[in-house]
N, C-alpha and C positions, 0 to 999 in steps of 0.2 A: 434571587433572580436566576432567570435558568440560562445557562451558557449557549451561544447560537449554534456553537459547532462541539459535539463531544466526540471522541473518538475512543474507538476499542479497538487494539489488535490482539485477536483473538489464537494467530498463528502466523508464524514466520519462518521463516527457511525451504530448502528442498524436497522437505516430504508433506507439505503444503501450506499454501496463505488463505488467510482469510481477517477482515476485518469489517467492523462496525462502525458507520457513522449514523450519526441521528441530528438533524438541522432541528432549531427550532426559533425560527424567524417570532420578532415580536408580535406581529401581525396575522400570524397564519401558523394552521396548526402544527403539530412535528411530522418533518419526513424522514423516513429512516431510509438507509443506503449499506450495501453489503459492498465492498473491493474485493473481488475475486471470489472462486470459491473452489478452494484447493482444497478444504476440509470433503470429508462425506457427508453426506445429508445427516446421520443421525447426528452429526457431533455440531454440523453447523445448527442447523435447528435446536437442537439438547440448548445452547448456548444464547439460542436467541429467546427459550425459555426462559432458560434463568432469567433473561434481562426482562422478562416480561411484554417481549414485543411479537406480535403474532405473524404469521407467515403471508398473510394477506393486504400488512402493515408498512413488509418491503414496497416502496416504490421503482426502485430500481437497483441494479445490479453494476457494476463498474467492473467489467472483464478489462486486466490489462494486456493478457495474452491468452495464448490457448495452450501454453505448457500443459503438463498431466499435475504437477505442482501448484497450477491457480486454476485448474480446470478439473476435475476431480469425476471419473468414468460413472458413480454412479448419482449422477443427478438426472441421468438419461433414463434413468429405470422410477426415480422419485424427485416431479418438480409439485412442490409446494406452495410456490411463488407466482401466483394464479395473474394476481396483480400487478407485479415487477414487469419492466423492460428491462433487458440485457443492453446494455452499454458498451459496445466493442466497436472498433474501426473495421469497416469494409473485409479487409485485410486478414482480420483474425475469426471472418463469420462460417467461413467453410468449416476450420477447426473447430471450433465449437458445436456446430451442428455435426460435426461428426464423435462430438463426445455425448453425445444424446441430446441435447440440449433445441426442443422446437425450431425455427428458424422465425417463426410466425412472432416468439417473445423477443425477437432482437431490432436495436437500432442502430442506423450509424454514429459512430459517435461525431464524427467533424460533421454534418448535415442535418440527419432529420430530427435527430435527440434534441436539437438547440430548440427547437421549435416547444417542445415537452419538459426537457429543463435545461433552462437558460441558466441557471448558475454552478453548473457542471460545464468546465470546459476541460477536452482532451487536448493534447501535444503528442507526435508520434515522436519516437522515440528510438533510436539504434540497437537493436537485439538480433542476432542471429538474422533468417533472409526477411521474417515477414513481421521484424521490430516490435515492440511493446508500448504503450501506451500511457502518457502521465497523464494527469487529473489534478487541476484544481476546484475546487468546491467553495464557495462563498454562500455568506448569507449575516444582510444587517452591517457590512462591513467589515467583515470578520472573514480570513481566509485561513483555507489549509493548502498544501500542495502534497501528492505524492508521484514517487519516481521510483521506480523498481525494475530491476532487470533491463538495464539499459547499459553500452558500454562506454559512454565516455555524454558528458553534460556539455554541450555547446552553449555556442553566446544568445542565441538564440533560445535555447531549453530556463537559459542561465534567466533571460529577459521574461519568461512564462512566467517562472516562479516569483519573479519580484516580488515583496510587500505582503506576501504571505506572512499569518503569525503564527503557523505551524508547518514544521517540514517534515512529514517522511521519507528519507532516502534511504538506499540499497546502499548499504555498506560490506559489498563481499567478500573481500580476501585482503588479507596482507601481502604483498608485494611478494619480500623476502621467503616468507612461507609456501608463497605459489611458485616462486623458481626454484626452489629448493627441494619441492613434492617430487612423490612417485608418477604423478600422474603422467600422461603423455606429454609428449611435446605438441603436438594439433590440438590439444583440450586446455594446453597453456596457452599455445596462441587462440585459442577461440575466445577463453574467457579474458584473456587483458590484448587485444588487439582492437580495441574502439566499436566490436561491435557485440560483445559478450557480456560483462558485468563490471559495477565498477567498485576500483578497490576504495578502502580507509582511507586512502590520501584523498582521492579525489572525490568522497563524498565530504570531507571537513571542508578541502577548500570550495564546493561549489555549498556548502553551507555557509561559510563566511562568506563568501559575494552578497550571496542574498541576504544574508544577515544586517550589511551594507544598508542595502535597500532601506529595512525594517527591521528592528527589533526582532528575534526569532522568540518568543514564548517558549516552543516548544521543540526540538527535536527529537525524532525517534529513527534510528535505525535499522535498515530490513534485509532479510534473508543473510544471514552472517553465515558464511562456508564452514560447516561442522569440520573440516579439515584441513583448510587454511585459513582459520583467524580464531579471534579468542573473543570475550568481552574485555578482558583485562585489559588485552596489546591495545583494545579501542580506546578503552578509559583511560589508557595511560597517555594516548597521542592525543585525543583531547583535551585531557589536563596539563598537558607539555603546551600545545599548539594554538589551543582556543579555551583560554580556563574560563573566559568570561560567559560560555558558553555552556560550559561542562558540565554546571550544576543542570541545565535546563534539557541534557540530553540522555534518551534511555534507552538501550537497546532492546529489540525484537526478538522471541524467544521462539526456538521451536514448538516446545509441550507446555511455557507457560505463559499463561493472554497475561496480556498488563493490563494496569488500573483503564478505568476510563479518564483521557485527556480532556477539558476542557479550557478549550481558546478561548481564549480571551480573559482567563481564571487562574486561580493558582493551578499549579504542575497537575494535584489527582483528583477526582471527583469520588462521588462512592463506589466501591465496589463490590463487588459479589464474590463471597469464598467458596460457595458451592458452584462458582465456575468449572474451578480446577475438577469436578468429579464429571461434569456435562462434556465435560472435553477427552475422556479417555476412553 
């Protein structure tokens, strides 16, 4: 039986995001879904080879922001995605169209996308002046949520997510390692002042709320700060904090995609080893 919801993260961190979902409702045929596109075209396309899905096959695009990190300069020179909508709020359509990217392939996400797909719903989001953008996706009763590049999970954000049985969160920095860095003082208040990223602690415990809710399946963690955090310091606050959790969560790599998840299924689905070479 094929899984409703699979998911690929194909890249995570600061030098760009990109992932794969592919719906495949009982009733109706599969649709496939990119989150961001922080990759370059060859490496996003090289990958969507591998996986055997053609660029025509994109329905839509799920822009969370228009960073240069999920927005990637040259899609402006090569769109592929004849057939995709661009998925962004209002808010982030200017940036985008200034990263090359048509205006003619975008829709709102809180508005007219509801009309074209109803089981993508956006939540705006806390980031910097013009915020980032969550996403849950459903289909057959089967959900995911992601959340990225946000600085702090409200009760409200908390309430979005509910009953999802997969979560992606941004888990960016360690606390102690961000007060402790070289970095500036304005780049330390940018990123942990409620509206920059959010750290380890506070992506486990807006994990456990919802966990609350529903069972989590799946956890994955995203965009981990190459210089304040580790995989380790995560794995070890996890298996300190939430073990019951722990086995079912995996972090986001910069240069390597992980397995494909399927919800609703054990932890990995097949994977592709000739990934790893479409990606470099």
């Amino acid at each position: 039986m094929h899984p409703p919801i699979r998911i690929r993260i194909l890249a995570s961190g600061s030098q760009g995001n990109a992932a794969i979902v592919s719906l495949r409702p009982r009733d109706g045929a599969p649709t496939h879904l990119i989150i961001d596109l922080g990759l370059s075209p060859r490496k996003l396309c090289g990958a969507l080879e591998v996986e055997n899905i053609k660029a025509h096959e994109i329905a839509a695009i799920l822009v969370t922001h228009a960073d240069a990190d999920h927005v990637h300069g040259g899609w402006g020179r090569n769109w592929p995605f004849k057939s995709a909508k661009v998925i962004a709020r209002n808010a982030h359509h200017r940036a985008i169209a200034n990263a090359g990217i048509d205006a003619k392939h975008m829709l709102d996400a809180e508005s007219d996308s509801q009309a074209f797909f109803p089981h993508i719903k956006p939540f705006a989001l806390p980031h910097d002046k013009a915020g980032s953008t969550g996403f849950r996706i459903s289909t057959d009763g089967v959900a995911m949520g992601w959340a990225t590049d946000l600085g702090r999970m409200s009760s409200d954000a908390l309430a979005f997510f509910a009953g999802v049985d997969a979560l992606c969160i941004e888990s960016n920095y360690d606390a102690r390692m961000q007060q402790h860095s070289s970095r500036p003082d304005f780049l330390k208040d940018r990123i942990m002042g409620g509206h920059g990223h959010l750290s380890n602690v506070q992506a486990l415990q807006a994990a456990l709320h919802i966990h609350k809710t529903k069972a989590l399946s799946h956890v994955v963690l995203l965009h981990l700060s190459s210089q304040c955090n580790s995989p380790d310091l995560v794995q070890e606050l996890w298996d300190t904090h939430a073990p019951e959790l722990a086995g079912d969560m995996q972090v986001a790599m910069q240069m390597l995609p992980l397995p494909w998840l399927c919800v609703g299924q054990p932890r990995q689905c097949a994977w592709s080893e000739s990934l790893f070479v479409a990606l470099r």
